[in-house]
N, C-alpha and C positions, 0 to 999 in steps of 0.2 A: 778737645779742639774748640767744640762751639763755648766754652767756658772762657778761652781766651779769645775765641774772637768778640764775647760779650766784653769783655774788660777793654778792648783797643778801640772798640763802638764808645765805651763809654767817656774812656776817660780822653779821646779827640772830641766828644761831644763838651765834655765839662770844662776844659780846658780854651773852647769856645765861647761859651755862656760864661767865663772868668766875670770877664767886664760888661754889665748890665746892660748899659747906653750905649757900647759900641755892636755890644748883640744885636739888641732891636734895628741901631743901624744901617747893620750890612745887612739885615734879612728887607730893610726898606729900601736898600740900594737893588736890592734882588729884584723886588716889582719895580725900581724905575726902570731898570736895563730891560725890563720885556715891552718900553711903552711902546717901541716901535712896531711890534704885537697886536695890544690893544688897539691902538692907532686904523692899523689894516681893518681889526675888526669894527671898530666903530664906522669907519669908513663905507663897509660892504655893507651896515646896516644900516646907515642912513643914504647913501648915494646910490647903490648900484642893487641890480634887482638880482643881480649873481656873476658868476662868470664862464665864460666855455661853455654854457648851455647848463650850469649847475646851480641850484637855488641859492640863495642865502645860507640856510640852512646846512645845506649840502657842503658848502666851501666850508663856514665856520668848525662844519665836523673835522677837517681836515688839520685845519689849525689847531682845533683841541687835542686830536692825537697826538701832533707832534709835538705841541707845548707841553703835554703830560708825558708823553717819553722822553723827551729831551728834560725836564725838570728830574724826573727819576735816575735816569741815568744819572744826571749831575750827582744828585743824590748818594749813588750807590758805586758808582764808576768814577768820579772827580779826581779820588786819587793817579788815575792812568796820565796827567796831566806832571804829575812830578817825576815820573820816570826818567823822561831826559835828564832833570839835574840827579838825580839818584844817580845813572850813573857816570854821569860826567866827574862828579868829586866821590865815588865811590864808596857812597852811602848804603848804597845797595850789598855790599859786602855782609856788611851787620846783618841786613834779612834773612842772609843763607844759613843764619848759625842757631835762626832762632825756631822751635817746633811747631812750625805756621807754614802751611803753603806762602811764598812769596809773596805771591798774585794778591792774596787777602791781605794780608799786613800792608800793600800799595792801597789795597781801597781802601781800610779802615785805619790807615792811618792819617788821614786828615779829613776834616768835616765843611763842607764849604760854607757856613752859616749862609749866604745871601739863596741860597738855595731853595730858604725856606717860601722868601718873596716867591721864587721862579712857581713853587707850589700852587701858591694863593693864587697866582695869578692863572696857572693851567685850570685850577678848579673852576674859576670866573668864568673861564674861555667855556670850558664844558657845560656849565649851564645854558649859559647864554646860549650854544649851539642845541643844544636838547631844546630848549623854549623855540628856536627856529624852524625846528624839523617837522615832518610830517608824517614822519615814521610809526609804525608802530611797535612798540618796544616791548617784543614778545619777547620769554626769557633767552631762546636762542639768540637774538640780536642782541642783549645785554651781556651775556655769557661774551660773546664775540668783542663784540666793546672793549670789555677789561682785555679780552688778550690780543687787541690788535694794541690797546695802550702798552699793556707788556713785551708785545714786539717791536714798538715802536721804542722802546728804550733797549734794551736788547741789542738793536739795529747800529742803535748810536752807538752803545756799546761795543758791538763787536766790531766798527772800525775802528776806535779808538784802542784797542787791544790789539787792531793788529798793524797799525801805526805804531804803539806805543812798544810793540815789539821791538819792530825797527828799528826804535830809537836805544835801544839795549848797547847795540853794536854802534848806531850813528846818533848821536845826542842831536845835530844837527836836524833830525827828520823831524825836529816839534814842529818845524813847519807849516810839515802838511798835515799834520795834528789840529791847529789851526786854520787853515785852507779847508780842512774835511770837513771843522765844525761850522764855518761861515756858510759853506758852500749849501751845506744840510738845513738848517737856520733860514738861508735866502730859497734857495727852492722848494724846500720842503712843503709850505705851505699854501701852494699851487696848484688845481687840478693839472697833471704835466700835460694834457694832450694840448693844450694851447700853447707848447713852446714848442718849436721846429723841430724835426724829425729826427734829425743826431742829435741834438741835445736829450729830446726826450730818451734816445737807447743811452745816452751815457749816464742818465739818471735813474735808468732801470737793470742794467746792465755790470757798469762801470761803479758809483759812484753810486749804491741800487737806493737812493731817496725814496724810492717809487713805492719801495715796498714798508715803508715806515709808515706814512697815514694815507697818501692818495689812493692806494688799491686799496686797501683795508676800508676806506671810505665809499669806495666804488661798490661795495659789497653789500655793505649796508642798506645806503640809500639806491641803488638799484642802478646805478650808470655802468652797465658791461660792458656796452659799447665803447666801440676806438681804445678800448686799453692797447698796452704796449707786450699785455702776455693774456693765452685761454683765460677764461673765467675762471677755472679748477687752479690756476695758478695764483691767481690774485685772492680768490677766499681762502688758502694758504699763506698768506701773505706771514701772520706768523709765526707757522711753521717754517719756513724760508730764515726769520730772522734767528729763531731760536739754532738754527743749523748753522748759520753764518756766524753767529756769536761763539759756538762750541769750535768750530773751526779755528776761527780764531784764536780764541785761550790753548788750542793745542799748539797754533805756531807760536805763540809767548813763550808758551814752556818750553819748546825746542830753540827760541834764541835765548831764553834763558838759560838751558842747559851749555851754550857754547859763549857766553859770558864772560866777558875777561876784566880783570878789575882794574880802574883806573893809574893802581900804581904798576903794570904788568902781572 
C-alpha cells in the first residue's frame, strides 16, 4: 500500500514539475495570494503595538500557526477540493476498483504546485513571530509548537473532509467548502476574544477556528484569560483537532459507503 501511494505522490508531483517556467510560476503565484497575510503582518509590526491586549509577538504567533497549517493542509488535503466534480461526472467510480483506500488516491492524486509559495511564506511568518516573542523556548513549548502546527492543519483538514463528504451525495455543497475555507482564512488569524460574544462561540463551537491557532497561541504565550473554553481545554487544543479530523474521515467513509454513481 505505502508502495503505491509512493508512486501516486510521485508521479502527481512529476507531472507538475513537466514544465519548468510554469512550475516556478504558480509556486510564485502561491506567495502572491498570501500578500494579504504578509500585509497584516507588516502592518502589526510597524503600526500597532498589538491587539486585544496581545503583543506583537503574541498576534504574529497566531498567524504563523495558521499560515503553517493552512499551507500543510493545502499540501496534504488539496485533493478534498475535487470531490465534487469526481463525482458529479463520476470519476469517482474508477477509485473504487483500484487497491487504495479512496480517501488517499483523492489526496495524492493531484499536487497543488502554488503550495510551495503558501510554504515559504508560512516559514517567513514563523520567524518573523519567533524574533517577536518574549518567550522562552523551553523544549516543552517547542514540542507543543509543532503540534499545535499539526493541529492546526488537521483542523482545516478535518472540515474540509467533512464538507467534502457531503458533497459525495450534493456536488452542490463545494460551497461551503469554500465559505469554510474564507471564513477560517478571515478569522483565523485574530485573537477571537475582541470579536462579539456569538461570534466568538460560533468560532469556537460552530465553525471551531478557535482551536486552530488562537488557543494553541494562548497557551504558549501565557493569555488564559477570557478564553472561550477551561485552560485544560485550549492546551488540548490539538488534541481536539486530531479528534475532529478522525471523526470526520469516518463520516466520508460512511457517505462514501452509500455513494451512488452519476450514471445511477
Amino acid at each position: 500500500m505505502s508502495v503505491l501511494t509512493f508512486r501516486l505522490v510521485t508521479m502527481s508531483v512529476r507531472a507538475s514539475a513537466a514544465n519548468r517556467v510554469d512550475f516556478l510560476s504558480r509556486i510564485a503565484v502561491g506567495a502572491v495570494t498570501q500578500v494579504a497575510v504578509v500585509v497584516f503582518a507588516t502592518v502589526l509590526i510597524t503600526r500597532f503595538p498589538g491587539m486585544g491586549g496581545w503583543a506583537q509577538g503574541d498576534v504574529l504567533l497566531i498567524v504563523a500557526i495558521r499560515m503553517s497549517g493552512h499551507a500543510l493542509a493545502v499540501a496534504f488535503f488539496v485533493g478534498l477540493r475535487l470531490v465534487p466534480r469526481l463525482a458529479r461526472t463520476g470519476t469517482i467510480d474508477a477509485l473504487l476498483l483500484r487497491p487504495l483506500p479512496v480517501y488517499r488516491q483523492v489526496l495524492f492524486s493531484f499536487f497543488h504546485v502554488p503550495v510551495i509559495g503558501d510554504l515559504i511564506v508560512a516559514a517567513v511568518l514563523t520567524a518573523t513571530a519567533l524574533a517577536h516573542l518574549t518567550v522562552d523556548w523551553t523544549p516543552w513549548r517547542v514540542g507543543y509548537l509543532i503540534c499545535a502546527i499539526v493541529g492546526a492543519m488537521l483542523l482545516e483538514a478535518a472540515v474540509q473532509t467533512f464538507l467534502s463528504g457531503c458533497t459525495l451525495r450534493s456536488p452542490g455543497a463545494k460551497l461551503w467548502q469554500d465559505w469554510a475555507e474564507e471564513l477560517m482564512a478571515t478569522f483565523g488569524s485574530y485573537p477571537l476574544h475582541i470579536l462579539p460574544d456569538a461570534a466568538r462561540a460560533a468560532f469556537t463551537f460552530l465553525l471551531p477556528v478557535a482551536f486552530a491557532a488562537y488557543l494553541p497561541a494562548a497557551v504558549l504565550t501565557g493569555h488564559m484569560t477570557a478564553l472561550p473554553v477551561p485552560g485544560w481545554v485550549a492546551a488540548a487544543a490539538p488534541a481536539v483537532s486530531l479528534l475532529l479530523f478522525l471523526a470526520a474521515l469516518r463520516w466520508w467513509n460512511r457517505k462514501l459507503a452509500r455513494y451512488e454513481s452519476a450514471g445511477g
